[in-house]
C-alpha positions in Angstrom: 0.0 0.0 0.0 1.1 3.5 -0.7 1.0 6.3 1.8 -1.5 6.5 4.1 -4.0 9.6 3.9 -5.7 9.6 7.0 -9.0 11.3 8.5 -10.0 12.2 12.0 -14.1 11.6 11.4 -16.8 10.5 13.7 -18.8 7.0 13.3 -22.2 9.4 11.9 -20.2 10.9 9.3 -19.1 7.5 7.5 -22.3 5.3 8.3 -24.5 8.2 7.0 -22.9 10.1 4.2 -20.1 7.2 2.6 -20.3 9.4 -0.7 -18.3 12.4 1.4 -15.8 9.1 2.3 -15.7 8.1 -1.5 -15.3 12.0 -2.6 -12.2 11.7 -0.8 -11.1 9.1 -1.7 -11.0 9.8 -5.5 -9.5 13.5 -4.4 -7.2 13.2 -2.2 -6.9 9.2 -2.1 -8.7 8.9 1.5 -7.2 4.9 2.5 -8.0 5.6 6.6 -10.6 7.1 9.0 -9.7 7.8 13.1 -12.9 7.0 14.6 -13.9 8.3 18.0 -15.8 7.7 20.6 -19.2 10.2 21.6 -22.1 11.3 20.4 -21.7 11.1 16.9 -19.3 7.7 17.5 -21.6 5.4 18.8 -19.5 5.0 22.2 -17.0 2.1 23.3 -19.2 -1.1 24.1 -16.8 -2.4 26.9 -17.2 -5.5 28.7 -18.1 -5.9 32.3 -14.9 -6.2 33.7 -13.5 -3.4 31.9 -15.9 -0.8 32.6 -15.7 -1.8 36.4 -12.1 -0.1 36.6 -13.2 3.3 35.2 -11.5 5.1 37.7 -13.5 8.1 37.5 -17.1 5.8 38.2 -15.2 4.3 41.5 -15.1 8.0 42.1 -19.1 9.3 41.9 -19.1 9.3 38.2 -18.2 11.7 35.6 -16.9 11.0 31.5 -15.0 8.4 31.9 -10.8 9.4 31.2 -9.6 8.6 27.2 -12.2 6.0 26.3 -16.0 6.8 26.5 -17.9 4.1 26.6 -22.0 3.4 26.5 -24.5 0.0 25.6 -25.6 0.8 21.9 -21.9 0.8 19.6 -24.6 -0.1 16.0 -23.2 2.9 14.4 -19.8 2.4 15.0 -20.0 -0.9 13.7 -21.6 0.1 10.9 -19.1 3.0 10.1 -16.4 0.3 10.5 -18.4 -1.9 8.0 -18.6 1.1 5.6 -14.9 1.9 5.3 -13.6 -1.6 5.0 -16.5 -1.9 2.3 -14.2 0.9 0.4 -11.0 -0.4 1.4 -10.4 1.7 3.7 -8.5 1.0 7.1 -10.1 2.3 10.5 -8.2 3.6 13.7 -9.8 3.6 17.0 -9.3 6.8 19.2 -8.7 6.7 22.6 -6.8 9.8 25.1 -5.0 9.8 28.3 -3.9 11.9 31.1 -5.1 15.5 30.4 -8.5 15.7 31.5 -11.0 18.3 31.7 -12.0 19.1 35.2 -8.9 16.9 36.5 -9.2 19.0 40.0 -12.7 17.6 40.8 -10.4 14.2 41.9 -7.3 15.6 43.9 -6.0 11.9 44.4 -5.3 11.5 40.9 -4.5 15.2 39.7 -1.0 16.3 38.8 0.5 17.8 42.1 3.5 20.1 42.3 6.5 19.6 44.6 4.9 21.3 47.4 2.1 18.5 47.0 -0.3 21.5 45.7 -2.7 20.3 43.0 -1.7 22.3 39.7 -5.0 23.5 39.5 -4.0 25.8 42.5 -1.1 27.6 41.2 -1.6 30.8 39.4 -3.0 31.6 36.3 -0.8 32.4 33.0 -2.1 35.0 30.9 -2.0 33.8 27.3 -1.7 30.0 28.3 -5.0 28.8 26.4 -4.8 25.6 27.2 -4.2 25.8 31.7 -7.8 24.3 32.1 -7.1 20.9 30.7 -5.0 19.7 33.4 -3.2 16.3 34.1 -3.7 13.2 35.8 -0.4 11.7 37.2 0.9 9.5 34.8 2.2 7.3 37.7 -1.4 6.7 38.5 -1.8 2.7 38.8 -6.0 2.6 38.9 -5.5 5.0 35.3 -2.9 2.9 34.0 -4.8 -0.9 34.2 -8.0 1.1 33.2 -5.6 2.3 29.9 -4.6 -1.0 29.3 -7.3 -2.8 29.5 -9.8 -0.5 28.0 -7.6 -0.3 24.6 -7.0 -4.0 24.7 -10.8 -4.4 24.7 -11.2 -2.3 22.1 -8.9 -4.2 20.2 -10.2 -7.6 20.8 -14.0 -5.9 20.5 -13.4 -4.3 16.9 -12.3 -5.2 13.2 -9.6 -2.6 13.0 -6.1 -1.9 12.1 -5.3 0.4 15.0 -5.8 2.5 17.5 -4.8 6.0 17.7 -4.0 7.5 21.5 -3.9 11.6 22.1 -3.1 14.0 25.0 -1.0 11.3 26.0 1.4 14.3 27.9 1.8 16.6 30.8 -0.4 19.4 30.2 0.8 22.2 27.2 3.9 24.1 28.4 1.9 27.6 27.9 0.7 27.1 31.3 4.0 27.6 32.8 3.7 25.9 36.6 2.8 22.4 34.6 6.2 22.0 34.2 6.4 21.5 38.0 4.1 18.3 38.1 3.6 15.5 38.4 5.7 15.1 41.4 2.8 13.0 44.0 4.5 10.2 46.5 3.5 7.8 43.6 5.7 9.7 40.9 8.9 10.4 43.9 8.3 6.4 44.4 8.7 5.5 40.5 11.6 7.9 39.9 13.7 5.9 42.6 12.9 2.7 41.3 14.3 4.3 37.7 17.2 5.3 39.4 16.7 9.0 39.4 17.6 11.7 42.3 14.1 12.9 42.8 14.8 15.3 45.7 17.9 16.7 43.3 15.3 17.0 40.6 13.1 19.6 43.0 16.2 21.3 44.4 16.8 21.8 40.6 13.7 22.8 39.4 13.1 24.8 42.9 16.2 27.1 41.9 15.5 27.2 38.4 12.2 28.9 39.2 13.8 31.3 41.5 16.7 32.2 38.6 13.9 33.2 36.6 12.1 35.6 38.9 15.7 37.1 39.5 16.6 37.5 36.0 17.5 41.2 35.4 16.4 43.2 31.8 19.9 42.7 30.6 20.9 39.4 31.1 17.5 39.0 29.1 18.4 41.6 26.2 22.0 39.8 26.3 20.0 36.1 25.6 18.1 37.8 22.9 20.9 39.7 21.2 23.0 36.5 20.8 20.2 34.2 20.2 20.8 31.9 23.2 18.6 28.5 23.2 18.6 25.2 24.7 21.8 23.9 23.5 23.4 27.0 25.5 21.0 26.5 28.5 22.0 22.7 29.2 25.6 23.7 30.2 24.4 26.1 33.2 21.0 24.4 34.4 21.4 22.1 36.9 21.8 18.5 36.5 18.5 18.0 38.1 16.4 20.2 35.7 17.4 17.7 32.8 16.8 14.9 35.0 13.3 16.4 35.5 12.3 16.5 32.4 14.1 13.1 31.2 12.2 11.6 33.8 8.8 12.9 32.7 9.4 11.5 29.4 10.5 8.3 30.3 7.0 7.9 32.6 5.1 8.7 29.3 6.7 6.4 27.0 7.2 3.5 29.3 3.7 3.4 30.2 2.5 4.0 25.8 5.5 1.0 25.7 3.1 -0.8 28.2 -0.5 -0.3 26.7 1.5 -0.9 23.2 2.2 -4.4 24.0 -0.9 -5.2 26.0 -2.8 -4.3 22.6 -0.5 -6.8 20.8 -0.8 -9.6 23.1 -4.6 -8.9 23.3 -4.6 -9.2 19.0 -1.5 -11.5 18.3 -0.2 -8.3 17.0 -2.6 -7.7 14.3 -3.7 -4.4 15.9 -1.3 -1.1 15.8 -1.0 1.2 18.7 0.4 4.7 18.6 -0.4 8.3 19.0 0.1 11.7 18.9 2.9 14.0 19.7 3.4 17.4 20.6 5.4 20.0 17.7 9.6 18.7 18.6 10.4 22.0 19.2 8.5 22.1 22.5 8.0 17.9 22.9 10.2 17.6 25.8 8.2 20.2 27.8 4.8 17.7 28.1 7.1 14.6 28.2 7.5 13.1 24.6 10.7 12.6 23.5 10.5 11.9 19.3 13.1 8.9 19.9 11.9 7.3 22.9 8.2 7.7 21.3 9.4 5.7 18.3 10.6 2.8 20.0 7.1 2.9 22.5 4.6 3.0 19.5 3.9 1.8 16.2 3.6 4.9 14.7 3.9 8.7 16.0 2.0 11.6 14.4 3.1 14.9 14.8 0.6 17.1 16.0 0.6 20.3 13.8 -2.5 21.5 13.6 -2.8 23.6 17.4 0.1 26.2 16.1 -2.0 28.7 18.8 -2.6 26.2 21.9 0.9 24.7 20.8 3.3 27.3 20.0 2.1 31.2 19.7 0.2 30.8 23.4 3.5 29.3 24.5 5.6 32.4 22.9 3.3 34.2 24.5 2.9 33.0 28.0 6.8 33.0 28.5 6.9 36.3 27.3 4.5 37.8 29.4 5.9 35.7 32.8 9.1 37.3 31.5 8.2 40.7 31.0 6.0 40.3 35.0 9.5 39.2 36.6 12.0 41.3 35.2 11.6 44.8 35.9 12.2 47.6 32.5 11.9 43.8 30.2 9.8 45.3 27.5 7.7 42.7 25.2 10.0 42.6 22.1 13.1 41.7 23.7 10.9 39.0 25.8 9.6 37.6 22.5 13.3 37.4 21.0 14.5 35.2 24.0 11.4 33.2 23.8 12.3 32.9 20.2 15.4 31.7 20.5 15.1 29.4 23.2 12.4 27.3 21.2 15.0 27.7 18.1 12.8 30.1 16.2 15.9 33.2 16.7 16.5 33.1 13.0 12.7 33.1 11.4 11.6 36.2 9.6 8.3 37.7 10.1 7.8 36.8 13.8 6.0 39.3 15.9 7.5 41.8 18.3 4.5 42.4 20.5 2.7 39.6 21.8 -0.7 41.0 21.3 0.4 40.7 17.9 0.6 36.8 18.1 -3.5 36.4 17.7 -3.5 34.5 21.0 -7.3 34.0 21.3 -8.1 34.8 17.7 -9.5 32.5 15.4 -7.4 33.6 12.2 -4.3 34.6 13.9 -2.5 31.0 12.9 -2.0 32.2 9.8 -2.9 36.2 9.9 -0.6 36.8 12.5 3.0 33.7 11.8 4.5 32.8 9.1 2.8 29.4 9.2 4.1 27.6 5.9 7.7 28.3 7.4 6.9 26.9 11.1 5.3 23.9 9.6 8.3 22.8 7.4 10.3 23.5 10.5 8.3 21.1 12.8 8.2 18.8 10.0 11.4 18.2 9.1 12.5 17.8 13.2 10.0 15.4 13.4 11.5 13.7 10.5 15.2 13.6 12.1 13.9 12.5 15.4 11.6 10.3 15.1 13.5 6.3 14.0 10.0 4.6 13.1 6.7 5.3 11.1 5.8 8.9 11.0 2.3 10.2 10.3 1.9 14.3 10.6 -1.1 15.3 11.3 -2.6 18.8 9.7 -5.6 20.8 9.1 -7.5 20.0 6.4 -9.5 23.4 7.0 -9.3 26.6 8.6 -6.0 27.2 7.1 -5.5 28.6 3.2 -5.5 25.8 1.0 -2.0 27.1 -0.3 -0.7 26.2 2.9 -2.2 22.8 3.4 -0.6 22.3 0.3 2.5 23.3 1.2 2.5 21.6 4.6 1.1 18.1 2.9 4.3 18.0 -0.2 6.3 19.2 2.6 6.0 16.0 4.9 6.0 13.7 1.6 9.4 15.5 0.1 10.8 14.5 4.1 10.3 11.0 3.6 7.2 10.7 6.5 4.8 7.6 5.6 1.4 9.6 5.0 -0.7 12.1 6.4 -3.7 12.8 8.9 -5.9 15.5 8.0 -8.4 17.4 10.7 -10.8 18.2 8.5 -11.1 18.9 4.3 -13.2 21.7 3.5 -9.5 23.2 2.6 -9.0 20.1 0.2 -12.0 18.9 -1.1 -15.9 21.2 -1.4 -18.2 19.2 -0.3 -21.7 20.2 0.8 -22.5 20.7 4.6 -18.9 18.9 5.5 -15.8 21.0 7.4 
C-alpha cells in the first residue's frame, strides 16, 4: 500500500454520508478514518470487567478518562463496516492523562512539589490551554484502566489500530505544569528508575527562583546573541534535565506498556500509537521523538494547534518574563522566547505579543509565518523520530496554499502519510468541514 492519507471523522459521518468518504477518496486518495468515541461515535461497548475499573465511576461518576464508553456501539459498527466496504483501514481513538476538570479528583491530579494540586497555582495569561490539566501518569488505577480499555477495544473491533492523544503533561503555555507530576507515587517510580528525585526539585526549585531574578539585561543579552537550549543545558542544573528526562520516560514506558498489551490482546494484528506534541516544545509535556518511536507503532506529529501549541507558548513565557524582570519590554521577551524554542533566526515573527493572535480564530495564519513553522516542525519530526511517521494537519481553517504546502512538505521529508483534521481546505463538499 502507498502512503497513508488519514481522516479524523466521527462513526455518523461515514455510516451516513459514505459518498463524502468516497469524494475523498478519489481527491485526495482517503485509505483511513480515526474513529472516536461520543455522540456522533456510537461510544465504546466495553465489557463488564473493563468498565468496572473506570476510575473516575469508582469516584461518583463523571466522562470516563480517554475512552468513552456506552451500551448501543450499532453505528460504529456500521461506520467500520462502511470503510472496509471501500478499502479503507479504520483507527480507534482513545486519550489519556489531560482531562477536563482533573481538579474535581485531587487523588489522581498532577500535584507540584509542594504536594499543591496544579490547578491551585496561578494563572498564565495567554496559556490557552491551563484548564485541561493532568492526571499523574504514575497513577496505577489509570494505568490498568488504559490497558485494559484499549485492549478491549482491540479484541472488540475489526480494525487496524488504535490512535491515542493528549498522552502528555499538560501544554507548556501554562508555565507551573512543568512542576508536576511530582505525587509520592511519581517520587516512588523515579527511585525505582534510578533517578535523584529530591535533586530534581532542588533543581527545578532554583531554576524557578533564577527566573524571577533575571535582570532586563541578562535577558536583552539572551536575545541579542540568540541563546537557546543547546546553550542553557551547560548552566542548568543536572536535576532540571533529569526532571524533564524523567517525565518522558514515565510517558513512554507506560505508551510501551499499553502498546504491548494491545499486541498480546490481538497477536499483534492491531497497531497502537499516537500523537505528539510539535519537537520544538515535545520535551516540555514529556514526549521525547526517539523514545516515542521505539514505545509505538507509529507517531504523528501534531501540527494543527500552532496557537494552543506554540504562539500561546511564545506568549505566556513572554509575558511571565516581562512580570518578573523589571524595564523587560515585550519585544526583547519575544526574541529570547524565540530563541530558546530555536525560532531566533525566522523572519516575520511578531514583536508584541498582542500581535501573536492568541485568542483569535485567524491569527495562525494572519498573525505567523505558518508555511515556514510547519516545514520547520516537520522536518524535526523527520530527524527525530526512528520509526513510522504520520503528521497530522488541518485540512480546514488554514488557506489551501498552505495545506498544500505543509502536505508536499512531509512527503518530500520522507514521512509515511498524512492525517488531516478536516477537508473543507482540500475537497468542497456540501454541509462537511
Amino acid at each position: 500500500m502507498g502512503k497513508l492519507v488519514g481522516l479524523y471523522t466521527d462513526s455518523e459521518v461515514v455510516a451516513r454520508d459514505p459518498r463524502y468518504i468516497e469524494a475523498l477518496q478519489r481527491e485526495i486518495g482517503l485509505n483511513l478514518v480515526i474513529l472516536g468515541s461520543g455522540l456522533k461515535g456510537g461510544r465504546y461497548n466495553l465489557s463488564p470487567e473493563v468498565r468496572a475499573l473506570d476510575p473516575v465511576a469508582r469516584r461518583g461518576g463523571g466522562e470516563p478518562p480517554g475512552v468513552q464508553y456506552g451500551n448501543d456501539d450499532s453505528l460504529l459498527r456500521l461506520a467500520i463496516r462502511e470503510a472496509h466496504r471501500r478499502g479503507i483501514r479504520v483507527w480507534l481513538l482513545g486519550a489519556g492523562w489531560q482531562y477536563i476538570g482533573a481538579e474535581r479528583f485531587p487523588d489522581m491530579v498532577s500535584v507540584d512539589f509542594s504536594g499543591r494540586p496544579v490547578s491551585e497555582t496561578p494563572e498564565v495569561p495567554y496559556a490557552v490551554e491551563q484548564y485541561w490539566l493532568t492526571f499523574c501518569p504514575n497513577h496505577p488505577e489509570l494505568n490498568e484502566w488504559f490497558e485494559a480499555a484499549f485492549s478491549d477495544m482491540a479484541r472488540s473491533y475489526d480494525v487496524e489500530g488504535i490512535d491515542v492523544t493528549h498522552y502528555r503533561y499538560t501544554a507548556p503555555a501554562f508555565f507551573y505544569g512543568l512542576f508536576g507530576c511530582a505525587c509520592p507515587k511519581c517520587r516512588e517510580a523515579a527511585e525505582e528508575m534510578g533517578y535523584d528525585f529530591e535533586g530534581m526539585r532542588r533543581g527545578m526549585t532554583q531554576l524557578l527562583d533564577g527566573l524571577r531574578r533575571l535582570d532586563a539585561g541578562s535577558v536583552r543579552h539572551m536575545a541579542r546573541t540568540g541563546m537557546g537550549w543547546t546553550d542553557l543545558v551547560q548552566v542548568l542544573e543536572e536535576g532540571v534535565l533529569n526532571w524533564f528526562r524523567f517525565r518522558a520516560e514515565v510517558i513512554s514506558r507506560n505508551l510501551r506498556r499499553f502498546r504491548d498489551a494491545v499486541h498480546r490482546a490481538t497477536g499483534g494484528k492491531v497497531l497502537f500509537g499516537g500523537d505528539a506534541f510539535p519537537p520544538s516544545f515535545a520535551p516540555l509535556v514529556g514526549h521525547l521523538y526517539r523514545d516515542l518511536g521505539e514505545s509505538l507503532d507509529f507517531v504523528s506529529p501534531l501540527l494543527p494547534h500552532v496557537e494552543v501549541f506554540i504562539s500561546s507558548t511564545w506568549a505566556a513565557y513572554a509575558g511571565l518574563l516581562c512580570s518578573w524582570v523589571p524595564g523587560l519590554g515585550e519585544r526583547e521577551a519575544l526574541r529570547s522566547v524565540y530563541c530558546l524554542f530555536g525560532y531566533g533566526d525566522m523572519a516575520g515573527l511578531p514583536e508584541a505579543i498582542e500581535d501573536l493572535g492568541v485568542g483569535g480564530p485567524d491569527g495562525e495564519y494572519r498573525c505567523l509565518p505558518l508555511k515556514d513553522i510547519l516545514v520547520r516542525e516537520l522536518y524535526k519530526a523527520r530527524a527525530f523520530i526512528s520509526g513510522v511517521s504520520y503528521p497530522v494537519v488541518k485540512g480546514r481553517l488554514w488557506p489551501p496554499a498552505v495545506i498544500r504546502d505543509a502536505v508536499e512538505s512531509a512527503e518530500d521529508m520522507g514521512h509515511e502519510g498524512i492525517i488531516f483534521q478536516g477537508t473543507s481546505g482540500l475537497v468542497e463538499y456540501p454541509g462537511r468541514t
